[in-house]
N, CA, C and O of each residue as an XYZ file, in Angstrom:
316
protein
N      44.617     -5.592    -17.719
C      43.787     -5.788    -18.877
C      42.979     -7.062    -18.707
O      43.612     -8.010    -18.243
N      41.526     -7.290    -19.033
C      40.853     -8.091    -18.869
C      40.526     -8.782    -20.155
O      40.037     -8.360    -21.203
N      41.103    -10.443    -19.622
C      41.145    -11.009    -21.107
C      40.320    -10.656    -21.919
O      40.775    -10.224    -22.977
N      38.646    -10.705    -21.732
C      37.996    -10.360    -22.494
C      38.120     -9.034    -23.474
O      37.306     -8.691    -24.332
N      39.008     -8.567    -23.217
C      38.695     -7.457    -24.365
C      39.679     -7.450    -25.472
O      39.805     -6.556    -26.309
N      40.620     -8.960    -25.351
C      41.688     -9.343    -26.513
C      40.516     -9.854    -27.442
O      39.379    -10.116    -27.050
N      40.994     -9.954    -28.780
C      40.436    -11.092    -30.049
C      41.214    -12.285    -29.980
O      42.269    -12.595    -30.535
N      40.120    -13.175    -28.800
C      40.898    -14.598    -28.962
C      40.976    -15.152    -30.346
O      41.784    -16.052    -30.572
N      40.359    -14.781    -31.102
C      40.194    -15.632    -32.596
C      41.735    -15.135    -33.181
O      42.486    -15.951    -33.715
N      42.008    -14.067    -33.054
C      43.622    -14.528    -33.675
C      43.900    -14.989    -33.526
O      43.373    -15.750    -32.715
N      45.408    -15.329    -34.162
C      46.002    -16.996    -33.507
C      47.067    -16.257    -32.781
O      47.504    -15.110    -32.867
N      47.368    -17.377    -31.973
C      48.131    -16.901    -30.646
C      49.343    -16.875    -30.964
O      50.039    -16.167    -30.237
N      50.010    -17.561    -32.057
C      51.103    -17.185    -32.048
C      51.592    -15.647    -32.760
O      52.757    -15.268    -32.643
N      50.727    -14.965    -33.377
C      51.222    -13.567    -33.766
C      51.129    -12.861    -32.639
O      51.859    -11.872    -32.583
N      50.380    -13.103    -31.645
C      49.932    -11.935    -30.381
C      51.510    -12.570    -30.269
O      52.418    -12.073    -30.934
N      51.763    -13.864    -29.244
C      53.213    -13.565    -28.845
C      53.995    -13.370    -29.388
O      55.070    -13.268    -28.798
N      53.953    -13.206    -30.774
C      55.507    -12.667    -31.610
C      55.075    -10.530    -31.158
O      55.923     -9.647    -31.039
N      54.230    -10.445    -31.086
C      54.411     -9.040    -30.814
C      54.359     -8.643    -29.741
O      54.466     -7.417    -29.745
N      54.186     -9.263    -28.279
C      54.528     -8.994    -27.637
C      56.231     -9.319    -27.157
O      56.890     -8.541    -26.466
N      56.790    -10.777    -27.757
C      57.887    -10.581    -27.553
C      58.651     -9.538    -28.233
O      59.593     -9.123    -27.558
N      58.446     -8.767    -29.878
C      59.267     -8.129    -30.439
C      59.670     -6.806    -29.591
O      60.768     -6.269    -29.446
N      58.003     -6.375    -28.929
C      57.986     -5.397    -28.306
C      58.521     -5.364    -26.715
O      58.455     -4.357    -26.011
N      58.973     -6.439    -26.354
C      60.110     -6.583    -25.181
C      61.249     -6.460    -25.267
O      61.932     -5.842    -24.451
N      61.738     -7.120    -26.442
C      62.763     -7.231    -27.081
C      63.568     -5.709    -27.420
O      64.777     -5.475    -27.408
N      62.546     -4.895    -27.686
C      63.060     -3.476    -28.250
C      63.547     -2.804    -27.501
O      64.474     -2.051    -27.801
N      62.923     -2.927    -26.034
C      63.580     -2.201    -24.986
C      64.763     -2.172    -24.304
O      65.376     -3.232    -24.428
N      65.274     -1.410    -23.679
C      66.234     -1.067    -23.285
C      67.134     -2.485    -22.080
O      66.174     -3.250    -21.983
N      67.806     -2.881    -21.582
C      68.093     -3.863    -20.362
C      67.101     -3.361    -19.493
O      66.007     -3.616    -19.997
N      66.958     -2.673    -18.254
C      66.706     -2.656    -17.581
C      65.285     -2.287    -17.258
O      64.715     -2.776    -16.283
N      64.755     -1.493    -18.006
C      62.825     -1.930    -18.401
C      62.857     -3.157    -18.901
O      62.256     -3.773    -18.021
N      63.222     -4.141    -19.925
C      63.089     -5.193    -19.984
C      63.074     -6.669    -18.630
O      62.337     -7.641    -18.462
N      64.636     -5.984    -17.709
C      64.363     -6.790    -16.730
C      63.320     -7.033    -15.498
O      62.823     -8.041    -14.996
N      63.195     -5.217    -15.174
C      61.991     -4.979    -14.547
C      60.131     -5.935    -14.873
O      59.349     -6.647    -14.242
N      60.228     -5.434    -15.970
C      58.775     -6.158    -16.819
C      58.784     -7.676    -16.484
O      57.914     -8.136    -15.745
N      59.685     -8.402    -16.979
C      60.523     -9.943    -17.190
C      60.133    -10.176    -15.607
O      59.146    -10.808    -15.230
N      61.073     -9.562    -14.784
C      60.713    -10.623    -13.625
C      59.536     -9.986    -12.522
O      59.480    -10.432    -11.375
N      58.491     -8.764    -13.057
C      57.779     -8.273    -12.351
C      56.660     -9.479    -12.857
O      56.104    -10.215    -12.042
N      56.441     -9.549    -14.230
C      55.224    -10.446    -15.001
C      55.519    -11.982    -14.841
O      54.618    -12.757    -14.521
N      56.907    -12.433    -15.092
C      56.949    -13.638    -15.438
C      57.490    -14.588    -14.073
O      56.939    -15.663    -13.840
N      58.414    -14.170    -13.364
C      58.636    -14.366    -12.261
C      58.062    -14.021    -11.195
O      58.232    -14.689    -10.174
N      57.319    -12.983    -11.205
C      56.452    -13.292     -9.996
C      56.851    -12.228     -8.977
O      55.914    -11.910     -8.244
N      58.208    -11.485     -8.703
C      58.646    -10.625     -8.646
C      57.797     -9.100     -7.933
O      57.040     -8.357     -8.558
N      58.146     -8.986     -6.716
C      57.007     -7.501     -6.627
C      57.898     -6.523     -6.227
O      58.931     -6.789     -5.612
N      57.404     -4.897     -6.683
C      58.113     -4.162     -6.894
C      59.479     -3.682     -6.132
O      60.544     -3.197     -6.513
N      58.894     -4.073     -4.802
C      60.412     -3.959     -3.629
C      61.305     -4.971     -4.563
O      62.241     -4.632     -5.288
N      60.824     -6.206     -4.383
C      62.375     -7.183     -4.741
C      63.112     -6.921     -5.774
O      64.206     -7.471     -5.896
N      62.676     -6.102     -6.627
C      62.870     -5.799     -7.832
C      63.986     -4.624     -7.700
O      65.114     -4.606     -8.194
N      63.506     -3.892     -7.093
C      64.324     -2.867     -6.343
C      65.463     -3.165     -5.780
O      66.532     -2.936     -6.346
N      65.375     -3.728     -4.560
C      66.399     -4.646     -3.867
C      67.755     -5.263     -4.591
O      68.947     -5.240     -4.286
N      66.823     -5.963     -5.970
C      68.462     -6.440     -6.445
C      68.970     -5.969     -7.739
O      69.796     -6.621     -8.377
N      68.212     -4.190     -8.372
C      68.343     -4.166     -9.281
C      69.124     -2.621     -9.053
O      69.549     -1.903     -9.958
N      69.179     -2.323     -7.466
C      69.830     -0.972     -6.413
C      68.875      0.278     -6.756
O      68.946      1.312     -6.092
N      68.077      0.143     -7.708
C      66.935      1.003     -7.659
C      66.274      1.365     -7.077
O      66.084      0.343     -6.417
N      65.341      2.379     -6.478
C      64.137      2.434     -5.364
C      63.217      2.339     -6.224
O      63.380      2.479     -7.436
N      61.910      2.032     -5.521
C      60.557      1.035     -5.458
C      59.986      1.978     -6.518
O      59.305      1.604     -7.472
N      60.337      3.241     -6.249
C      59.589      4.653     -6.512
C      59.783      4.642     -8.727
O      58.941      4.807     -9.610
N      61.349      4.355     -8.777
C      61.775      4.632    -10.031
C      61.346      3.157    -10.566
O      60.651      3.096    -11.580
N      61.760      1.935     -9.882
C      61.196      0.778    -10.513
C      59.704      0.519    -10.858
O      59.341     -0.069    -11.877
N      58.805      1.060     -9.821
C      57.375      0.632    -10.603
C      56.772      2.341    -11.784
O      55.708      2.714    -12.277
N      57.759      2.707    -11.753
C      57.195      3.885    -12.751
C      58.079      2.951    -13.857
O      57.636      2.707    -14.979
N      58.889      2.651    -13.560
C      59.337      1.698    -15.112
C      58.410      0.869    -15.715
O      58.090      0.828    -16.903
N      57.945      0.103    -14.627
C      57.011     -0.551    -15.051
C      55.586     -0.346    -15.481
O      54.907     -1.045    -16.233
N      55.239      0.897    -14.769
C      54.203      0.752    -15.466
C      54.128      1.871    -16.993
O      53.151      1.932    -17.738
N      55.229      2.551    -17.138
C      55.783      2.954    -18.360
C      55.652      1.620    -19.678
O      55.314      1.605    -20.862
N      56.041      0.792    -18.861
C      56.410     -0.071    -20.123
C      55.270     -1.104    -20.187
O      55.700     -2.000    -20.913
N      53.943     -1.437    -19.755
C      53.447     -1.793    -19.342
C      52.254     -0.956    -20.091
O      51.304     -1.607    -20.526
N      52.276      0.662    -20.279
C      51.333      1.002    -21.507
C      52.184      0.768    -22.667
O      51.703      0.059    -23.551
N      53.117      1.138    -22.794
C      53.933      1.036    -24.070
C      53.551     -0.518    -24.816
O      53.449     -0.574    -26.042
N      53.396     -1.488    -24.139
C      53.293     -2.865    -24.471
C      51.705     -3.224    -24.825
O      51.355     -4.013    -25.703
N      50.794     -2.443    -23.918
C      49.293     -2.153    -24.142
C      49.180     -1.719    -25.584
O      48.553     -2.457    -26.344
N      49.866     -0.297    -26.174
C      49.630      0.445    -27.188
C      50.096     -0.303    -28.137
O      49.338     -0.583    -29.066
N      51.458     -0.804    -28.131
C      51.713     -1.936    -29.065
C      51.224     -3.262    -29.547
O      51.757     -4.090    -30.285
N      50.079     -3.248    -28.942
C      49.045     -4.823    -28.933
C      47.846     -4.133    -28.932
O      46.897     -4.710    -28.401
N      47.628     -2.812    -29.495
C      46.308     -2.525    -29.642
C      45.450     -2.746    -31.045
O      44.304     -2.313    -31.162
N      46.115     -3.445    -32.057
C      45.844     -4.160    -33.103
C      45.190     -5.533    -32.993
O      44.914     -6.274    -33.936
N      44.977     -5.764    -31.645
C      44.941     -7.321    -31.158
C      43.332     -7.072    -30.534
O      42.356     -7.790    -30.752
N      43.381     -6.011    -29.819
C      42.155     -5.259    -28.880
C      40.898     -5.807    -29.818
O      40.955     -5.923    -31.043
N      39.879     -6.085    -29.078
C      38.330     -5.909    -29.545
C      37.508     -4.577    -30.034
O      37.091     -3.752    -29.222
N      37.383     -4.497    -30.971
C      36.892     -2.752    -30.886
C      35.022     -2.745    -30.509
O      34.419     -1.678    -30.396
């Protein structure tokens, strides 16, 4: 997603309360996937590697959860 198409004029702290609520909701292991694919830095093998998953089921997690988190912040979107 390309910043430009958020409404920076909201204030930033409601965008991150909804993106954290909407992390929060998920299950362990889409959560961990997302967590250390986005925030750690994490790419889809390593993720795999220490989570005994293959590459195949881990980045379909991710990018599962990854629209799910899009659709849930589409109140935020520029129209």
């Amino acid at each position: 997603m390309a910043a430009s198409t958020f409404n920076l004029n909201a204030p930033r702290g409601l965008l991150y309360d909804a993106i954290m609520n909407e992390i929060r909701s998920w299950a362990d292991l889409p959560r961990r996937v997302f967590t250390q694919a986005h925030y750690a830095g994490k790419s889809v093998e390593e993720i795999a590697a220490q989570s005994g998953y293959g590459a195949r089921e881990v980045s379909q997690i991710l990018e599962t959860h990854e629209r799910k988190l899009r659709k849930s912040l589409r109140t935020f979107r520029i129209r």
